[in-house]
N, CA and C atoms as a LAMMPS dump frame, in Angstrom:
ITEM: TIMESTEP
0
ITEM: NUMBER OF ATOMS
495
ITEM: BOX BOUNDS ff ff ff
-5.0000000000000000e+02 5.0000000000000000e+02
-5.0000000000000000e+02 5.0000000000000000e+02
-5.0000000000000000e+02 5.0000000000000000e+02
ITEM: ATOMS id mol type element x y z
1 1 1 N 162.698 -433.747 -427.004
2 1 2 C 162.881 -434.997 -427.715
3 1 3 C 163.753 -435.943 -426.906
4 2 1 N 163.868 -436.868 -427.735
5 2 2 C 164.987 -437.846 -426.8
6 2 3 C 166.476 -437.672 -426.299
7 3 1 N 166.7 -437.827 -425.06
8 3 2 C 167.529 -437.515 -424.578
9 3 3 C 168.141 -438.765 -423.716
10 4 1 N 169.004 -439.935 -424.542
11 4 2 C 169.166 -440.328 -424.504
12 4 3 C 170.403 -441.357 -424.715
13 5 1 N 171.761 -441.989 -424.015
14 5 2 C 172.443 -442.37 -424.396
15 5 3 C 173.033 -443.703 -425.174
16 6 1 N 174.185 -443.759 -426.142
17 6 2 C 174.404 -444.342 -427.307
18 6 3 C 173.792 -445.448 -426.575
19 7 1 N 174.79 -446.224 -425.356
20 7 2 C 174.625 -447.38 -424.863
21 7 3 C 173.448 -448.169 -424.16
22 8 1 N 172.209 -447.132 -424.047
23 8 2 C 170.828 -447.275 -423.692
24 8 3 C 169.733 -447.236 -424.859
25 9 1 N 170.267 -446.98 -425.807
26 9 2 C 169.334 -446.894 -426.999
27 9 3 C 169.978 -446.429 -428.481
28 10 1 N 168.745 -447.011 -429.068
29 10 2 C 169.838 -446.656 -430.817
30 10 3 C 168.796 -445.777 -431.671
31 11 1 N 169.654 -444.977 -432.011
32 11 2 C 169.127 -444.203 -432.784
33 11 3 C 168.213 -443.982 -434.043
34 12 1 N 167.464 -442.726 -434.498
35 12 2 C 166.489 -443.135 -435.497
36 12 3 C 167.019 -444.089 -436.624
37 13 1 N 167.913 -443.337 -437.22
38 13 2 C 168.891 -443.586 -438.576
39 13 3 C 168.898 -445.043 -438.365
40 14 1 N 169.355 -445.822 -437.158
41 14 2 C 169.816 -446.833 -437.355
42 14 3 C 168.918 -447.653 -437.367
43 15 1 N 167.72 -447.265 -436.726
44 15 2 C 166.652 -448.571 -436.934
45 15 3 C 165.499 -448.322 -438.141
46 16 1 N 165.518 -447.231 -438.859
47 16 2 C 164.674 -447.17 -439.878
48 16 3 C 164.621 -448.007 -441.255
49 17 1 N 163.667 -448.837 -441.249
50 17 2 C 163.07 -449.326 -442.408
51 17 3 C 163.337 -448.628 -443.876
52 18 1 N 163.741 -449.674 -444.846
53 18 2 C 163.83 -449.071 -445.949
54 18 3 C 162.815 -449.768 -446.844
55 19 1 N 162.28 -448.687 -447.316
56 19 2 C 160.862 -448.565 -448.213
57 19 3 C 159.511 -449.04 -446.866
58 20 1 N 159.727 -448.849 -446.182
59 20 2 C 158.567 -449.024 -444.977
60 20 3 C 158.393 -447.471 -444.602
61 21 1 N 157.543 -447.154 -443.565
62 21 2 C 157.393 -446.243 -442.704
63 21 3 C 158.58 -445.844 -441.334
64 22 1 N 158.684 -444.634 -441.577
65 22 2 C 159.757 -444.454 -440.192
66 22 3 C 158.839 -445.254 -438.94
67 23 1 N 160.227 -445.39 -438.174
68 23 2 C 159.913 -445.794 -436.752
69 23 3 C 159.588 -444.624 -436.018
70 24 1 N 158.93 -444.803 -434.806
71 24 2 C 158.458 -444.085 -434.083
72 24 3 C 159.151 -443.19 -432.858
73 25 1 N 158.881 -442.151 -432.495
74 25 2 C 159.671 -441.073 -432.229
75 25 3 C 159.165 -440.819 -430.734
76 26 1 N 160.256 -440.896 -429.55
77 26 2 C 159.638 -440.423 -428.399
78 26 3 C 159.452 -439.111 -428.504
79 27 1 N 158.816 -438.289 -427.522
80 27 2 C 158.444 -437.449 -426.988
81 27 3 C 158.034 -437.005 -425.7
82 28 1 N 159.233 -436.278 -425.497
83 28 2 C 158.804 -435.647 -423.98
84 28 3 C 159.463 -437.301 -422.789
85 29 1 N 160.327 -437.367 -423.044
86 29 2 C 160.945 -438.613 -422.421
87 29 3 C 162.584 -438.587 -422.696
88 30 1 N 162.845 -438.926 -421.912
89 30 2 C 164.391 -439.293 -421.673
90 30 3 C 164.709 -439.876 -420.804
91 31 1 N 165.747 -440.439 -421.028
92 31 2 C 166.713 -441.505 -420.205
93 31 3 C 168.367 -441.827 -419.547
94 32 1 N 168.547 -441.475 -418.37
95 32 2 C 169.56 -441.255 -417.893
96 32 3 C 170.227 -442.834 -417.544
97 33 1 N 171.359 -442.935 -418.237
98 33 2 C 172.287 -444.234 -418.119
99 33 3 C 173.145 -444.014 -416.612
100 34 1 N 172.755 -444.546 -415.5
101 34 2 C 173.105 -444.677 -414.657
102 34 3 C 174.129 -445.707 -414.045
103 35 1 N 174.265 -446.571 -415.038
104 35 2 C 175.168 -447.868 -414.937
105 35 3 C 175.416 -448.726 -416.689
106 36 1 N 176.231 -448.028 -417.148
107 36 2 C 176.503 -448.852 -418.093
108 36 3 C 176.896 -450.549 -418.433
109 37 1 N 177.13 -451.302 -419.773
110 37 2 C 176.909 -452.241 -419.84
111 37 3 C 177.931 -452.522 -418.466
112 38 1 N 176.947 -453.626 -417.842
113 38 2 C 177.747 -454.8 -416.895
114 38 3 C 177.845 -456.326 -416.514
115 39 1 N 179.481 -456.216 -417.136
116 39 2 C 179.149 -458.165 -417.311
117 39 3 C 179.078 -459.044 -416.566
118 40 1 N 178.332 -460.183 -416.374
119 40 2 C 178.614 -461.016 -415.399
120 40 3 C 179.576 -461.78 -415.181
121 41 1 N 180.265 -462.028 -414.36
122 41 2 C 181.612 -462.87 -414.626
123 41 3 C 181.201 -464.446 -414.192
124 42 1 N 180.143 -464.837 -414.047
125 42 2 C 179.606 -465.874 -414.01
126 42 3 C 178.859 -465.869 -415.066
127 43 1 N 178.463 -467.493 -415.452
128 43 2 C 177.118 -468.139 -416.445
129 43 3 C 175.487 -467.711 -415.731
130 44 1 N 175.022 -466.846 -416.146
131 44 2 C 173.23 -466.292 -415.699
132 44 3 C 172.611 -467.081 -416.737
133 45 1 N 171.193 -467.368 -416.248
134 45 2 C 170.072 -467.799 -416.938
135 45 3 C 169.08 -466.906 -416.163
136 46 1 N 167.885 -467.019 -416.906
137 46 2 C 166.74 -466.331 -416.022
138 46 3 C 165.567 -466.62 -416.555
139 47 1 N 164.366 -466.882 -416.32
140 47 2 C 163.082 -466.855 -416.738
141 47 3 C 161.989 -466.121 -416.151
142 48 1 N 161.371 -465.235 -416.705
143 48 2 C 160.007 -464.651 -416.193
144 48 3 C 158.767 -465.374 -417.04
145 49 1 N 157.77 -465.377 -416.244
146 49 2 C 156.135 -465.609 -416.735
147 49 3 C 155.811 -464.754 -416.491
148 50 1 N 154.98 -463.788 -417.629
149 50 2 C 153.797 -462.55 -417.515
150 50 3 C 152.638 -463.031 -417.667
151 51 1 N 151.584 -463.259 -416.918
152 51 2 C 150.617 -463.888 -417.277
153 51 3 C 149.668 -462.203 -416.529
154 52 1 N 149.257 -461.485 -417.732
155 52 2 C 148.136 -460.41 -417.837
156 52 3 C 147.036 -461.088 -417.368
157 53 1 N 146.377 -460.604 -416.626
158 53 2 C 145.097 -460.35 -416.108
159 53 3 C 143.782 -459.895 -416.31
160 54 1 N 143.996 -459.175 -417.529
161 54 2 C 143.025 -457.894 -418.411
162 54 3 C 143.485 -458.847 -419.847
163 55 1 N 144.614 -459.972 -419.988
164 55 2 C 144.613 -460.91 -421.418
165 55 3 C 143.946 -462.371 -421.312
166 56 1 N 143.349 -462.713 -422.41
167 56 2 C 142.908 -463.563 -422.969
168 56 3 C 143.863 -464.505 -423.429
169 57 1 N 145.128 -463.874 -423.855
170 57 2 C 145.861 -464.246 -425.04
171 57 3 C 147.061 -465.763 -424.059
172 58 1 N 146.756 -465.894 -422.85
173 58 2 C 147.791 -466.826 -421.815
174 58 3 C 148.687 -465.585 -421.653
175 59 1 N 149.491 -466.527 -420.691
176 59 2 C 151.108 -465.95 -420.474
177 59 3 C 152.103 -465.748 -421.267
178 60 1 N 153.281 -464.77 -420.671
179 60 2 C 154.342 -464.713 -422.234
180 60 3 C 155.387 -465.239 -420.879
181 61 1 N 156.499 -466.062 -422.091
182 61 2 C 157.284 -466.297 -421.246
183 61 3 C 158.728 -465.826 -421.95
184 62 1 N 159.32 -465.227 -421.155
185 62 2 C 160.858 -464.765 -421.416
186 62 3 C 162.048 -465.291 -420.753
187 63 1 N 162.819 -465.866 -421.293
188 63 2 C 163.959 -466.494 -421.355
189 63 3 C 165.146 -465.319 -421.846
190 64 1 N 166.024 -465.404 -420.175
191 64 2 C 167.107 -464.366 -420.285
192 64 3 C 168.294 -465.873 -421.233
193 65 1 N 168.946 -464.977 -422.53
194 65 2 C 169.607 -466.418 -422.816
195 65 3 C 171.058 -466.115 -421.55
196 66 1 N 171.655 -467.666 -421.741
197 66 2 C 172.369 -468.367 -420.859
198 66 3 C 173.761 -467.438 -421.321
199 67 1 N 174.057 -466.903 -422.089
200 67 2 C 174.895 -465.83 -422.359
201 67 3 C 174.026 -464.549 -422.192
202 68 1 N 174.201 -464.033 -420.614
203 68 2 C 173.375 -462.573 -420.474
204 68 3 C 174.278 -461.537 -421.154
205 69 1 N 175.523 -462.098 -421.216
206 69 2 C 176.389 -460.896 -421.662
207 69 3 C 176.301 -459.289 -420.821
208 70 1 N 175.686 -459.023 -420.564
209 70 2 C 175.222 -457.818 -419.339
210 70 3 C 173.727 -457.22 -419.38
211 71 1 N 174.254 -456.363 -418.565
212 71 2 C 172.529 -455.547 -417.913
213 71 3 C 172.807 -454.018 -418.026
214 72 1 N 172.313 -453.275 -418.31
215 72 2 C 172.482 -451.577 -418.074
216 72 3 C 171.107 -451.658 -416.9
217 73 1 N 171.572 -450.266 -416.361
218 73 2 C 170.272 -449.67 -415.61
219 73 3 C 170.109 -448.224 -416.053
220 74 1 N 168.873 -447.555 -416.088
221 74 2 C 168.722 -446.558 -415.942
222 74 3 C 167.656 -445.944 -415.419
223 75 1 N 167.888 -444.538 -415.012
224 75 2 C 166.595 -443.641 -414.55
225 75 3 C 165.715 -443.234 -416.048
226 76 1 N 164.575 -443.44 -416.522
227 76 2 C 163.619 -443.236 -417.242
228 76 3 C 162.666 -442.09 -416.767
229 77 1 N 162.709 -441.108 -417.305
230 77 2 C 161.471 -440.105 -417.214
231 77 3 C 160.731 -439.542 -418.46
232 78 1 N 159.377 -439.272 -417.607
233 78 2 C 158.388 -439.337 -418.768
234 78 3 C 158.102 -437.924 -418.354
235 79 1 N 158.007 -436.579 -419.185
236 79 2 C 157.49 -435.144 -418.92
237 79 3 C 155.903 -435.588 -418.813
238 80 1 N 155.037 -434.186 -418.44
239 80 2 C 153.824 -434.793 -418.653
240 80 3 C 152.968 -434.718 -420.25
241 81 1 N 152.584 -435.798 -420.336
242 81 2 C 152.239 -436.039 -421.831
243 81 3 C 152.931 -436.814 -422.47
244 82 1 N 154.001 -436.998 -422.021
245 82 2 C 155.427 -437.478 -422.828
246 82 3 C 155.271 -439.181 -422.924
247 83 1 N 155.431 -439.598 -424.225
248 83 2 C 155.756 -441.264 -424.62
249 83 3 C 156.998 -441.899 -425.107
250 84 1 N 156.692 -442.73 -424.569
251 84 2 C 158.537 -443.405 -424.947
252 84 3 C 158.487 -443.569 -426.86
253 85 1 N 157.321 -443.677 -426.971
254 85 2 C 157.241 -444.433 -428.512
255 85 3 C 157.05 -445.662 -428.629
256 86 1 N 157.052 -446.636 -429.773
257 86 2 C 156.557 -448.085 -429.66
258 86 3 C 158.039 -448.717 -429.912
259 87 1 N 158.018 -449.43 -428.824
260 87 2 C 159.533 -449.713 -429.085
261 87 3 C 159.974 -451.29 -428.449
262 88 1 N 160.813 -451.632 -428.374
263 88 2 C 161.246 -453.466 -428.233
264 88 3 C 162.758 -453.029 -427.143
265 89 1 N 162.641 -454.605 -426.111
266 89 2 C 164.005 -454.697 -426.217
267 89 3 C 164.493 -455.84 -426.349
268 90 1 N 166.334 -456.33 -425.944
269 90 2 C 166.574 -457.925 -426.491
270 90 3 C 166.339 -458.451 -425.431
271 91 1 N 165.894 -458.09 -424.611
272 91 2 C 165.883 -458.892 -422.982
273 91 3 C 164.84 -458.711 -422.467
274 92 1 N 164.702 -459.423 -421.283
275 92 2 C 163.549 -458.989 -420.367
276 92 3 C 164.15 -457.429 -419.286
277 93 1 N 163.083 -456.673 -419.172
278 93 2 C 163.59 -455.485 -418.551
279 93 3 C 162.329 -455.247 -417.176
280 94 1 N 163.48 -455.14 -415.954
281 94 2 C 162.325 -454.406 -414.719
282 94 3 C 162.434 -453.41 -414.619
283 95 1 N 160.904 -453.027 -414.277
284 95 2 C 160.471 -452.193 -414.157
285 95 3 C 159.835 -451.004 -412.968
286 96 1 N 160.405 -450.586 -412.343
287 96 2 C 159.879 -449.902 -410.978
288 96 3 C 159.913 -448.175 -411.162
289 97 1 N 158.548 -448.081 -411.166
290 97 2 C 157.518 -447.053 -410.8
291 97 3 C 158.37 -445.856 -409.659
292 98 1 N 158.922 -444.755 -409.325
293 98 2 C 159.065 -444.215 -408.498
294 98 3 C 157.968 -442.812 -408.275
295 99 1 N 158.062 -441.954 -409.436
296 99 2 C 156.701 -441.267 -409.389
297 99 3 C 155.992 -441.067 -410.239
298 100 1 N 154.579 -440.301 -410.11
299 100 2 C 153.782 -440.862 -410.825
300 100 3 C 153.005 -441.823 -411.256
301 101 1 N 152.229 -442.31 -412.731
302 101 2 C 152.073 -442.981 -413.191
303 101 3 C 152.572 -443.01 -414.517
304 102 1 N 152.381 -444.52 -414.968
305 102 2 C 152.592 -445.171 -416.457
306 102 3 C 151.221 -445.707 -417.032
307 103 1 N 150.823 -445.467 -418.172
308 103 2 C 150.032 -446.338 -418.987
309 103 3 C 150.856 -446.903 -419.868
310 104 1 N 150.647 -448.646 -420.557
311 104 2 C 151.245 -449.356 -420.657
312 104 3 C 150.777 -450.608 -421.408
313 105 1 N 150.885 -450.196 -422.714
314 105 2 C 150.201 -450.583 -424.219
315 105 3 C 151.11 -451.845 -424.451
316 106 1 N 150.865 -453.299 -424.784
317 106 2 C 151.409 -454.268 -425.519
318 106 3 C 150.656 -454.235 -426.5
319 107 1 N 152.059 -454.258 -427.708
320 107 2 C 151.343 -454.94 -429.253
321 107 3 C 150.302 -456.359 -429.196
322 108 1 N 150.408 -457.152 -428.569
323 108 2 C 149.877 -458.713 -428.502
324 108 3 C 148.466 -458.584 -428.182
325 109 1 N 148.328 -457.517 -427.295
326 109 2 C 146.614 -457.675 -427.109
327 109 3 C 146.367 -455.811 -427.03
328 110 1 N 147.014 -455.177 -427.038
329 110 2 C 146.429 -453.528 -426.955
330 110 3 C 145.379 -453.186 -425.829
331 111 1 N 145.963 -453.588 -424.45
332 111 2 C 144.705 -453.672 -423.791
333 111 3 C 146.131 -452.275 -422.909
334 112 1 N 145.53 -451.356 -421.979
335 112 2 C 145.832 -450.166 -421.229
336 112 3 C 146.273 -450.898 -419.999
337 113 1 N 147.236 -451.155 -419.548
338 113 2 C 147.695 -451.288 -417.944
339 113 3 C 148.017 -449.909 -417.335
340 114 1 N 148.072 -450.1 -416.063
341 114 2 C 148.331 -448.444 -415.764
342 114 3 C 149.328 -448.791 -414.24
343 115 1 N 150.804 -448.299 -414.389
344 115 2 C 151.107 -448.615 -412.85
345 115 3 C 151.582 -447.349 -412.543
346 116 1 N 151.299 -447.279 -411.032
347 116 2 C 151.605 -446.369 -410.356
348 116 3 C 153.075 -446.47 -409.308
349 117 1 N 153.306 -445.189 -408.977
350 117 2 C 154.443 -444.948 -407.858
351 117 3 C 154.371 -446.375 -406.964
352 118 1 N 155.826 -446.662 -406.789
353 118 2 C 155.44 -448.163 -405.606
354 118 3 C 154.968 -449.723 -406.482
355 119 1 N 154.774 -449.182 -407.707
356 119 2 C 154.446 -450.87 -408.206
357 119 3 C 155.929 -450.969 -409.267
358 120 1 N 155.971 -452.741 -409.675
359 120 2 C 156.925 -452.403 -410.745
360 120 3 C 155.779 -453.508 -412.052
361 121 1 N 156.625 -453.676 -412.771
362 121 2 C 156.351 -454.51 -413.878
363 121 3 C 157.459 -455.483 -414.73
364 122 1 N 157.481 -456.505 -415.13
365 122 2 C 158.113 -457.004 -416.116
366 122 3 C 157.957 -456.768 -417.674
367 123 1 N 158.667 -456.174 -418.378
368 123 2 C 158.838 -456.223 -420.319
369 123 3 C 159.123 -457.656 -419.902
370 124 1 N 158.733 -458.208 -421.039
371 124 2 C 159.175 -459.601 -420.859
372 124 3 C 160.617 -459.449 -422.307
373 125 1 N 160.6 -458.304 -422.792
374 125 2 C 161.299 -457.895 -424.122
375 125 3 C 161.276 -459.388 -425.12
376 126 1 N 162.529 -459.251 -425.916
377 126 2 C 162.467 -460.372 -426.844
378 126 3 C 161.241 -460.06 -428.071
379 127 1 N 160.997 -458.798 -428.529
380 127 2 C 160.135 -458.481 -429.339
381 127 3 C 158.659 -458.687 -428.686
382 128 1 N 158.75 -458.022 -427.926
383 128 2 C 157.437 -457.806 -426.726
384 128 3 C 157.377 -456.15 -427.66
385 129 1 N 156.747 -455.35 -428.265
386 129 2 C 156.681 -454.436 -428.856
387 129 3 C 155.221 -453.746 -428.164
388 130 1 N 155.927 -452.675 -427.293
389 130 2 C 155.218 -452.173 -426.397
390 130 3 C 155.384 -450.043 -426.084
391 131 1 N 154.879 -449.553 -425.623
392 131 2 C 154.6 -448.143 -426.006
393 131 3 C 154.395 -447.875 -424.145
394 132 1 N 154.791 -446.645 -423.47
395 132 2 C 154.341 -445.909 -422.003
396 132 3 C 154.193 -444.657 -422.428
397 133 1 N 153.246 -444.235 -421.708
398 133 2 C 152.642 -443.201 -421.658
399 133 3 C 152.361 -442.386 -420.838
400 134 1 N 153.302 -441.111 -420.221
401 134 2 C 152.333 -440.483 -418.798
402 134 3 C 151.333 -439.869 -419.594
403 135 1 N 150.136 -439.872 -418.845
404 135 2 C 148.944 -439.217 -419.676
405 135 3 C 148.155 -438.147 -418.32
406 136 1 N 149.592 -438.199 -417.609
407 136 2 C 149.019 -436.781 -416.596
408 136 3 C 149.351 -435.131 -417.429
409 137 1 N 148.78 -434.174 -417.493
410 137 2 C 148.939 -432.894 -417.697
411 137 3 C 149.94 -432.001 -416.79
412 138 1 N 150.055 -432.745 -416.32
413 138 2 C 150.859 -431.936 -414.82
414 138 3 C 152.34 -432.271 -414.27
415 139 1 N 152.316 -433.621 -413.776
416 139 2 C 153.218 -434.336 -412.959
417 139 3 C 153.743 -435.27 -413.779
418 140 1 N 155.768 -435.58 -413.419
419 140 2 C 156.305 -436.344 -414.244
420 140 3 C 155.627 -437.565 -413.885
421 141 1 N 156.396 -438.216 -414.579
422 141 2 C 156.239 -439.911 -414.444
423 141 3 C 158.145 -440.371 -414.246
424 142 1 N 158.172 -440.853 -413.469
425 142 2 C 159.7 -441.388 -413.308
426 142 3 C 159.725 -442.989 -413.124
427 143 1 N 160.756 -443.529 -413.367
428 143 2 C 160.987 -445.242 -413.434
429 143 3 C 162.514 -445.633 -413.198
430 144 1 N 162.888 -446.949 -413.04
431 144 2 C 164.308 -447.469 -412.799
432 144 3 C 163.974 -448.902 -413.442
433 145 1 N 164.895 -448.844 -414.884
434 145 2 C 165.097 -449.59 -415.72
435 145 3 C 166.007 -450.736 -415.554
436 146 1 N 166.033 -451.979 -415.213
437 146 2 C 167.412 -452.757 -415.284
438 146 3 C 167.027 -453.862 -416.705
439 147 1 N 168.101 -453.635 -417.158
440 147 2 C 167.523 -454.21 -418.989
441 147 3 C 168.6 -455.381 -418.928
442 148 1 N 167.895 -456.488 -419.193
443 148 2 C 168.799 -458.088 -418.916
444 148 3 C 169.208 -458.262 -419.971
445 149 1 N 170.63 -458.794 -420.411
446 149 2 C 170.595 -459.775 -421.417
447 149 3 C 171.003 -459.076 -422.704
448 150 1 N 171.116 -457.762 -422.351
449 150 2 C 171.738 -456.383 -423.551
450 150 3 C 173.061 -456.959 -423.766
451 151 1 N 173.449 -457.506 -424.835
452 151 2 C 174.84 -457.822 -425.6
453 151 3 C 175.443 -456.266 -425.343
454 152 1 N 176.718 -456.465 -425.075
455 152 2 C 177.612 -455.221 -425.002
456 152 3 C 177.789 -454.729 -426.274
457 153 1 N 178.283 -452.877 -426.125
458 153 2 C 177.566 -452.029 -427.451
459 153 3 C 176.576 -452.318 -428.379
460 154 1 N 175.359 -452.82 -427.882
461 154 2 C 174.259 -453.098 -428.529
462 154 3 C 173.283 -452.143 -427.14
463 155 1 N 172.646 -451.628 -428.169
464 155 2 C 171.254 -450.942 -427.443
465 155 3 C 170.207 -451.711 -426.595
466 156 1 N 169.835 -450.965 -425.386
467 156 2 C 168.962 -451.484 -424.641
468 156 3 C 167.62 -451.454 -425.226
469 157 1 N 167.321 -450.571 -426.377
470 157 2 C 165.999 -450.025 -426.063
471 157 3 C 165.952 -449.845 -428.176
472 158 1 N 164.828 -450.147 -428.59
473 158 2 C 164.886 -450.593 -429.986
474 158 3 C 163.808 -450.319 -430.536
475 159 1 N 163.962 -448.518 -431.348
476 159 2 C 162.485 -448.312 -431.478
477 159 3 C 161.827 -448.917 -432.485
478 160 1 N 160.542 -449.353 -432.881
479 160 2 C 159.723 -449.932 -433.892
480 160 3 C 159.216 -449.003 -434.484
481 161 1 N 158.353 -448.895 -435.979
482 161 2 C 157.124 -448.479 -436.335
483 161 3 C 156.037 -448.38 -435.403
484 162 1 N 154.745 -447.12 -435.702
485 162 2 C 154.018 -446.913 -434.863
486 162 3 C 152.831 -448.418 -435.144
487 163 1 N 151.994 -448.813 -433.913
488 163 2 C 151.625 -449.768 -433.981
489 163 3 C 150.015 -449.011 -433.614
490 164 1 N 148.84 -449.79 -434.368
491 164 2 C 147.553 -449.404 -434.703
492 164 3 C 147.136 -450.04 -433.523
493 165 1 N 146.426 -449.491 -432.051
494 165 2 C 145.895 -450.394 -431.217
495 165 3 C 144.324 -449.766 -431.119
């Protein structure tokens, strides 16, 4: 199960819905906090454009706000089979591939991306409500997380309800 720290993610209890359905539960995944919250001692802004390739839907655009307040990093691993769950964050978060692969579900259009060792990706976060997946039988899946814009003692990583794609 999840193996995961306070300052990288929040727990079931705390994000569960009342009179809704529980939120969704990793498996076979964990996450090593390699750099806790870190503040900038300067004013950051930031903007990414995701404009999908396999979407219809345009580009998403994410706006780091002008108070980043900090960034965590971490090492992310996926066992094989193993999913993070459907989950959000408050920021935009990069994403780099070290081994393995990822499959790589957005709520907005449910279409399968798949990156491999050597590529990265942008969450554009900000309620980007999105799900990874190693879907090898065999071999991990590993990643290096830098999560923008995480308010200090607030969680990087924010699980949701399971989402119907």
């Amino acid at each position: 199960m999840l193996n995961a720290p306070a300052a990288a993610t929040q727990s079931r209890s705390e994000n569960e819905p009342t009179g809704r359905n529980e939120v969704d539960e990793p498996e076979g995944f964990s996450v090593e906090l390699l750099a806790p919250h870190a503040a900038f001692p300067d004013s950051v802004a930031a903007g990414f454009l995701v404009d999908y390739e396999e979407s219809d839907l345009g580009p998403i655009t994410s706006l780091l706000p002008f108070d980043a307040s900090s960034v965590v990093l971490a090492k992310v691993t996926w066992q094989p089979g193993g999913t993070s769950g459907w989950h959000t964050h408050p920021g935009p978060v990069i994403v780099t591939i070290t081994e393995g692969e990822l499959e790589l579900i957005n709520e907005r259009d449910c279409v399968a991306r798949t990156y491999t060792a050597g590529q990265a990706f942008i969450d554009p976060g900000q309620g980007n409500v999105h799900i990874a997946a190693n879907s090898s039988t065999t071999e991990q899946a590993v990643a290096y997380a830098t999560f923008l814009g995480v308010p200090d003692g607030k969680p990087a990583t924010i699980w949701v309800e399971p989402v119907e794609c």
